[in-house]
C-alpha positions in Angstrom: 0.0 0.0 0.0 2.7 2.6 0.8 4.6 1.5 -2.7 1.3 2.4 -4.4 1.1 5.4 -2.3 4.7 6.7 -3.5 4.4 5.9 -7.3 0.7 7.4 -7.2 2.1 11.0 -5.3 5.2 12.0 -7.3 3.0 14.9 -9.1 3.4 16.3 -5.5 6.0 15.1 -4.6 8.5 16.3 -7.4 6.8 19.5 -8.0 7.4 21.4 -11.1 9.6 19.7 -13.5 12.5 22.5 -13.9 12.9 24.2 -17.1 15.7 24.8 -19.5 16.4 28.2 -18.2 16.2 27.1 -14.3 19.5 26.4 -12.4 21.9 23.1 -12.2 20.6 23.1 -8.7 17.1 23.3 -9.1 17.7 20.9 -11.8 20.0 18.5 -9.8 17.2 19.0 -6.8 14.9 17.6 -8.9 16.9 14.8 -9.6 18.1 13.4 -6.6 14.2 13.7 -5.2 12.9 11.5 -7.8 15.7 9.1 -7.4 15.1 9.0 -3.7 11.3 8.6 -5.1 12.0 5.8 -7.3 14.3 4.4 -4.2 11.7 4.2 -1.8 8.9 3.0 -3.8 11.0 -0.1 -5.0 12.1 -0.7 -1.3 8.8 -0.8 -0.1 7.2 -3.1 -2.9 10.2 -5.5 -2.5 9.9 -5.7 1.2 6.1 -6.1 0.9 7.0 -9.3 -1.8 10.0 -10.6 0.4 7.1 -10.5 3.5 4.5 -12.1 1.0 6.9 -14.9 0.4 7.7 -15.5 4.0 4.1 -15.8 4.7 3.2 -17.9 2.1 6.1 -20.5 3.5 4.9 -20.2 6.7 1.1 -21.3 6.0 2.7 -24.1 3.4 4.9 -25.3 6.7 2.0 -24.7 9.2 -0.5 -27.2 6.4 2.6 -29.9 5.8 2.3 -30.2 10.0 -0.9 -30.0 10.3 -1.8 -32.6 7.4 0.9 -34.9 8.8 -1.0 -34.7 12.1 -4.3 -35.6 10.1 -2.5 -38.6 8.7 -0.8 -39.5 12.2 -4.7 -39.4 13.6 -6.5 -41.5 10.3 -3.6 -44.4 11.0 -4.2 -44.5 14.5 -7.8 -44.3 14.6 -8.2 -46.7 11.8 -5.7 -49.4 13.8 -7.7 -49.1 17.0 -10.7 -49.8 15.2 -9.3 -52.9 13.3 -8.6 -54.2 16.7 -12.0 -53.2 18.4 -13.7 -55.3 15.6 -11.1 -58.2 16.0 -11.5 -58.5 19.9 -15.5 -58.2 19.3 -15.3 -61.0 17.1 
């Protein structure tokens, strides 16, 4: 949200775009506020993927346990039943 924040406000951000008559510092202003711009943006959309990718390992991790517990559960339920059924019979 904060990337697409910072792309959506460099209108405001930048200002006027100088003109050929302005000054080398006006000019080299300009310039090192959109870099800083461009900068930040791509920092924050790359930390939200890298915090995207985490999560998404996470939940993939937290499923692998909780369908090997699942599994655990079936076999054992299904071995105590077998042996119910035998020590009816």
């Amino acid at each position: 949200m904060v990337g697409l924040g910072l792309a959506a406000s460099w209108p405001w951000t930048l200002g006027r775009v100088p003109g050929a008559k302005d000054s080398i510092e006006s000019k080299l202003e300009f310039l090192q506020t959109g870099g800083i711009l461009v900068f930040a943006t791509l920092a924050s959309l790359v930390t939200a993927s890298v915090g995207a990718i985490i999560l998404a390992r996470a939940a993939r991790e937290e499923y692998r346990e909780e369908l090997s517990e699942n599994l655990k559960d079936l076999v054992t339920e299904t071995q105590e039943a077998i042996n119910r059924k035998r020590a009816q019979d």
